[in-house]
MIZAZA-345054 format. One record per residue (C-alpha): residue number from 1; x, y, z. Coordinates in Angstrom, 2 decimals, padded with zeros to 5 digits, m for minus. Layout:
// residues N
seq=NUM | X=X | Y=Y | Z=Z
...
END
This chain:
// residues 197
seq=1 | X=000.00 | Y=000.00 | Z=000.00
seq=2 | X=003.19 | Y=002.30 | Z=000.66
seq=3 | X=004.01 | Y=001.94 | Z=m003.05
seq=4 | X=000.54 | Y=002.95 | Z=m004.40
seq=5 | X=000.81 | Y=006.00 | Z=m002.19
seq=6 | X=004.01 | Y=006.63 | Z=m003.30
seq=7 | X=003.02 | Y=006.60 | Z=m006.74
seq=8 | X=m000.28 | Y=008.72 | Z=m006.57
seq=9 | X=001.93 | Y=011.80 | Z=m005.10
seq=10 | X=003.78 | Y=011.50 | Z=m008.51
seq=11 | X=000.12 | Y=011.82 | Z=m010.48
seq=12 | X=m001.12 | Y=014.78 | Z=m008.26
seq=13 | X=001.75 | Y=017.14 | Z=m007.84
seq=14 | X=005.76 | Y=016.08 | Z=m006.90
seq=15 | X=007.27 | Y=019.14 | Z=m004.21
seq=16 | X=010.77 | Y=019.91 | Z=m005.55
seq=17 | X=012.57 | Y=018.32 | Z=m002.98
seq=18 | X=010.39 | Y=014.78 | Z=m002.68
seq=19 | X=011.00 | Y=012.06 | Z=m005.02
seq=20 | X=009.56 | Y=009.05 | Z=m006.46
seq=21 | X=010.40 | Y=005.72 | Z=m006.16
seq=22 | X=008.07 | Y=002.81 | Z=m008.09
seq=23 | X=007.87 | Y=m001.13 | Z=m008.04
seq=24 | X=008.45 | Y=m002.12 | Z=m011.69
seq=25 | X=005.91 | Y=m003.95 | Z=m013.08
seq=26 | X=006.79 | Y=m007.46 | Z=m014.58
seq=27 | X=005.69 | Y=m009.17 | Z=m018.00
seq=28 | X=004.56 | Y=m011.90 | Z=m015.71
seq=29 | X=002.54 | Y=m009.37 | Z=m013.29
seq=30 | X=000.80 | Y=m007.68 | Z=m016.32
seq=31 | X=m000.27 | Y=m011.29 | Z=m017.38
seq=32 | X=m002.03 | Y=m011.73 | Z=m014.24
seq=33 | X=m003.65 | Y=m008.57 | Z=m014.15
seq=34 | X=m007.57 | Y=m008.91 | Z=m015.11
seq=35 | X=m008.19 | Y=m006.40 | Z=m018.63
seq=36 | X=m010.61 | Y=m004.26 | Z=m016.08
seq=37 | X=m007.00 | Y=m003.69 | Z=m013.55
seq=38 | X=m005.10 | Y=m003.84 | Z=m016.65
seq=39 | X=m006.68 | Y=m001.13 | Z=m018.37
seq=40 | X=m006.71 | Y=000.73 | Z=m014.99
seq=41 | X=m002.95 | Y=000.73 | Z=m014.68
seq=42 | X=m002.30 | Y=001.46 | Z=m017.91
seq=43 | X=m004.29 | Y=004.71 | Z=m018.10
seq=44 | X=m003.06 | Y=005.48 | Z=m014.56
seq=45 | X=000.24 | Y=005.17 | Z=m015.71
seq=46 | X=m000.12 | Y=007.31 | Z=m019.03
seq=47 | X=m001.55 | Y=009.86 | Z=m016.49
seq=48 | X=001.64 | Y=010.00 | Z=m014.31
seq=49 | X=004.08 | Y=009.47 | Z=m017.86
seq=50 | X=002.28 | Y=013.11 | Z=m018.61
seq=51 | X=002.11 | Y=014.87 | Z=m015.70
seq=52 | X=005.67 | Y=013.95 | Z=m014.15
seq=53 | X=007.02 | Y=014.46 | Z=m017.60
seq=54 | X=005.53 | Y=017.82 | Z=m017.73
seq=55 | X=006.65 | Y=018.45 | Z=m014.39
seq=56 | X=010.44 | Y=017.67 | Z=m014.83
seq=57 | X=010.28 | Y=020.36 | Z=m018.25
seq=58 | X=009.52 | Y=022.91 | Z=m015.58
seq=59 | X=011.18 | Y=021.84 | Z=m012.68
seq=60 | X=013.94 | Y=024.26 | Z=m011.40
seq=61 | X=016.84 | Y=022.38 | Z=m009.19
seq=62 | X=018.44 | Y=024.03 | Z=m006.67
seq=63 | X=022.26 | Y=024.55 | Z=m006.43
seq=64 | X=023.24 | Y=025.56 | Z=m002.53
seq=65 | X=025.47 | Y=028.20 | Z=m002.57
seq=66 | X=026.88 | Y=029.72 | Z=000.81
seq=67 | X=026.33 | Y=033.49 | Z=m000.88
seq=68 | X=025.76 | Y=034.86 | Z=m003.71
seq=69 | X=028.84 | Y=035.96 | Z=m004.66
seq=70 | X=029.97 | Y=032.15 | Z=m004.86
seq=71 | X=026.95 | Y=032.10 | Z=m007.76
seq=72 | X=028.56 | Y=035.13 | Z=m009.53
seq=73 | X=032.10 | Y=033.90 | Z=m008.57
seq=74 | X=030.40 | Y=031.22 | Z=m011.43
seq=75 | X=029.31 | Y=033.24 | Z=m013.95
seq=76 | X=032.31 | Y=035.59 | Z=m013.65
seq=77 | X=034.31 | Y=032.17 | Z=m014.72
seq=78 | X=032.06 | Y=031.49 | Z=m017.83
seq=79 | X=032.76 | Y=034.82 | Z=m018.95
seq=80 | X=036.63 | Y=034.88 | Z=m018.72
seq=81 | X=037.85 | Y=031.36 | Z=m018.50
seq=82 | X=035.28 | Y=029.40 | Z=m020.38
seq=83 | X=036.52 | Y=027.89 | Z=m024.30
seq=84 | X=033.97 | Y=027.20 | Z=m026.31
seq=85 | X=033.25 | Y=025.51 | Z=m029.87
seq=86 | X=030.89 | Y=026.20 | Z=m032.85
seq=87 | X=028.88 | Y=023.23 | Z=m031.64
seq=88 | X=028.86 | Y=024.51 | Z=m027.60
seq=89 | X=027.66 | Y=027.88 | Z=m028.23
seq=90 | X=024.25 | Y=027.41 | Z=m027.99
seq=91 | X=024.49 | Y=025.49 | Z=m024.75
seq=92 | X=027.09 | Y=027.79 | Z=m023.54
seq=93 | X=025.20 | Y=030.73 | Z=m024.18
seq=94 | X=021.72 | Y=029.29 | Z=m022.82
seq=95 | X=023.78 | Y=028.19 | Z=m019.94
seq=96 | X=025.15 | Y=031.32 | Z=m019.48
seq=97 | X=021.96 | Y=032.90 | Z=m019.45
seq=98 | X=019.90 | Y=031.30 | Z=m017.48
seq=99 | X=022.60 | Y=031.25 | Z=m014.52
seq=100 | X=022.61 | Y=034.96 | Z=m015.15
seq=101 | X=019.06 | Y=035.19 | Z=m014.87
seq=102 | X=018.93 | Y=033.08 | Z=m011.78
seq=103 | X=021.20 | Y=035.44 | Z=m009.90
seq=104 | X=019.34 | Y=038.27 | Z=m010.66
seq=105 | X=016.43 | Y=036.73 | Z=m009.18
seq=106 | X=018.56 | Y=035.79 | Z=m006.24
seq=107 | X=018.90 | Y=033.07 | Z=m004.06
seq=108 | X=016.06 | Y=030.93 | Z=m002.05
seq=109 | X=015.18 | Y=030.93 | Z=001.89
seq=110 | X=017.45 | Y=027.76 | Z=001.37
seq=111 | X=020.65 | Y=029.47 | Z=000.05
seq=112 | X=019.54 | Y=027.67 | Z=m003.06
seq=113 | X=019.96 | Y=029.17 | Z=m006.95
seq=114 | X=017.02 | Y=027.71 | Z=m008.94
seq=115 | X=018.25 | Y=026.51 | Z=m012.49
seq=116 | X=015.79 | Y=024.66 | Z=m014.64
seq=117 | X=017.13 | Y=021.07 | Z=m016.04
seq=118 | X=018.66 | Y=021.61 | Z=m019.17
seq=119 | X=020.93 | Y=024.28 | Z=m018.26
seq=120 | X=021.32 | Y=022.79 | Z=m015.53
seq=121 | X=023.33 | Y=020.15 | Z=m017.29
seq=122 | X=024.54 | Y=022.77 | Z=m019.36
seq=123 | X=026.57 | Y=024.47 | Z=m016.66
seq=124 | X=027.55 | Y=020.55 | Z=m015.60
seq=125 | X=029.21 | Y=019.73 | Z=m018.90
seq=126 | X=030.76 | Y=023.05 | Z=m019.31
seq=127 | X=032.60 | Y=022.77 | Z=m016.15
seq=128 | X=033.94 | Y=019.29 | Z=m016.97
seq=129 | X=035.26 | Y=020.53 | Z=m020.09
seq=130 | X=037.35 | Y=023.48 | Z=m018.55
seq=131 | X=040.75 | Y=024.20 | Z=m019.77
seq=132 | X=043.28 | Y=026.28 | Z=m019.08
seq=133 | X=046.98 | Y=026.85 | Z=m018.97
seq=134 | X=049.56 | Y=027.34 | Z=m015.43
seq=135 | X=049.28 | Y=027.21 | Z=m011.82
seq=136 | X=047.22 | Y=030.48 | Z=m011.44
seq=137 | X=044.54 | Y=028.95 | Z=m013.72
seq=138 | X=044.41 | Y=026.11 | Z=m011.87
seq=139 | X=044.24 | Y=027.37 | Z=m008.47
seq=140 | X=041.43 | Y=029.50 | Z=m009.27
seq=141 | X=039.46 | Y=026.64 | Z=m010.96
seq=142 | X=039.66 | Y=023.78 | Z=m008.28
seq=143 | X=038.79 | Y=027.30 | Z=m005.65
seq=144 | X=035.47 | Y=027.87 | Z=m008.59
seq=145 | X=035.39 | Y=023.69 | Z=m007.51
seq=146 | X=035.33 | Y=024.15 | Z=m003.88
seq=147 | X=032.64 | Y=027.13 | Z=m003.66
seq=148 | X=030.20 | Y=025.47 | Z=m006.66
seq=149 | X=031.28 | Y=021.85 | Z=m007.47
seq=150 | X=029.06 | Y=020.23 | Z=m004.34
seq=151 | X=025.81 | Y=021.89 | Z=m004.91
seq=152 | X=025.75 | Y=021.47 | Z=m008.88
seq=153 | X=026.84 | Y=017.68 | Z=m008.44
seq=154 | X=024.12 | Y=017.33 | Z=m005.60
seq=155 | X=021.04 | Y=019.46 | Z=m008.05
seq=156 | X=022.55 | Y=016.98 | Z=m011.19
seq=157 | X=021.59 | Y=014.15 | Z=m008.73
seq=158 | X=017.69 | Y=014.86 | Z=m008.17
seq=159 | X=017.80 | Y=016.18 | Z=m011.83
seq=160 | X=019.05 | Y=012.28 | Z=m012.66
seq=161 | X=016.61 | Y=010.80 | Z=m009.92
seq=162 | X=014.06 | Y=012.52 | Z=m012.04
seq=163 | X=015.15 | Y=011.29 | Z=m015.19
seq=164 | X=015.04 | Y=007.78 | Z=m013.63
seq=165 | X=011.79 | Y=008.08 | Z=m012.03
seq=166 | X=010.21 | Y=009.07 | Z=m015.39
seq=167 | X=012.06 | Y=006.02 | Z=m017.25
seq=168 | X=010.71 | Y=003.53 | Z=m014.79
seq=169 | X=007.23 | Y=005.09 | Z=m015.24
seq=170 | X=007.66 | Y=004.50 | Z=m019.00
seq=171 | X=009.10 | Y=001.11 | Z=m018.74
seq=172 | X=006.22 | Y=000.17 | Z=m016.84
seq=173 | X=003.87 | Y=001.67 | Z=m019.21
seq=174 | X=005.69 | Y=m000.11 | Z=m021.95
seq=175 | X=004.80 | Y=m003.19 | Z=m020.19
seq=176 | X=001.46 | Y=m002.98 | Z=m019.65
seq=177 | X=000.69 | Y=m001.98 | Z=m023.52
seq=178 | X=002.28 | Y=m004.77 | Z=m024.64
seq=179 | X=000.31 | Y=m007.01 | Z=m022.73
seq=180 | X=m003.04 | Y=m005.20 | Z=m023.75
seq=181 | X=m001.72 | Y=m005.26 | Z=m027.43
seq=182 | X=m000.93 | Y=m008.59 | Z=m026.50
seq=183 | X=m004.22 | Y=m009.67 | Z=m025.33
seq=184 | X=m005.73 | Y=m008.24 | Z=m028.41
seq=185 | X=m004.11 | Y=m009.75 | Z=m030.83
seq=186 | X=m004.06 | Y=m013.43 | Z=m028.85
seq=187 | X=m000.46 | Y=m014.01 | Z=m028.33
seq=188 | X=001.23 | Y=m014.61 | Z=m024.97
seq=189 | X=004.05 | Y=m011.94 | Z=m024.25
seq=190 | X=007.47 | Y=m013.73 | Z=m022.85
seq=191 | X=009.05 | Y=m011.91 | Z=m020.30
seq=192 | X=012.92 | Y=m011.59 | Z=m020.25
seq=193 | X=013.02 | Y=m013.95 | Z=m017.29
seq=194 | X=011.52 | Y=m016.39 | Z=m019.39
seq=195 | X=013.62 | Y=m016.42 | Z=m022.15
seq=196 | X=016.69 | Y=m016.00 | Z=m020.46
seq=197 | X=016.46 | Y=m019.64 | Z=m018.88
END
């Protein structure tokens, strides 16, 4: 019953900071699902594929920062100190952006600078692909490290919880469609298990 609950928060509306954690559903489960349950889940579960997929497009993580100046310490470095490529720019500049837009608007009660996925991952990748050249440049980049690296790593993480949560959701619903398809057409689906033996 813990799991049902669990998975009705997801359909009504996910806070920011709780997550969503889901039973996957079997070939062998579907099967033994009546078409009345069957047809239940599966529309339950194209409700939450929507509505948690709509929710993760808008989503905003949070990236703790002990002040503000740590978040413009940041943008400061994509300014200067960031190389780029033809291919990058859009992500660097969307990046680039939306950081700049999130400091404007300032941090939250919880020291926290709201980025939305995306750029998110933007600012992620661009910080794993930093170059530069002498001690100096080095210094300053593993201090950029110490002020931003542990709050971006730890927003990346609920960002790839997300990401997870909304795969599982799909798998499931992949599983229960192909058992209704299944059903109409017949034909017995085999599970992995099964044919793995």
């Amino acid at each position: 019953m813990a799991r049902k609950e669990k998975i009705e928060a997801a359909e009504v509306n996910v806070p920011q900071d709780e997550t969503v954690t889901l039973s996957m559903i079997k070939a062998t489960d579907a099967k033994e699902m009546s078409d009345d349950v069957l047809k239940a889940e599966q529309q339950r579960y194209s409700d939450m594929a929507d509505k948690f997929g709509q929710l993760t497009k808008t989503k905003k993580y949070g990236i703790k920062f002990d002040d503000i100046k740590d978040a413009k310490t940041l943008l400061k470095h994509f300014e200067k100190n960031v190389k780029w490529t033809h291919a990058e720019a859009p992500l660097f500049v969307a990046a680039y952006q939306k950081l700049k837009d999130a400091i404007t608007e300032g941090l939250s009660e919880q020291n926290e600078l709201l980025i939305d996925g995306p750029s998110l991952n933007g600012i992620y990748q661009i910080l794993l692909k930093t170059e530069g050249v002498g001690f100096f440049a080095v210094r300053d980049y593993m201090s950029l490290l110490t002020m931003t690296g542990e709050g971006i790593t730890n927003a990346m993480r609920n960002m790839i919880e997300d990401q997870n949560t909304l795969k599982n959701i799909h798998t499931n619903l992949s599983t229960l469609d192909d058992e209704v398809n299944a059903r109409h057409m017949g034909i017995e689906v085999e599970s992995v298990e099964e044919t793995q033996k």
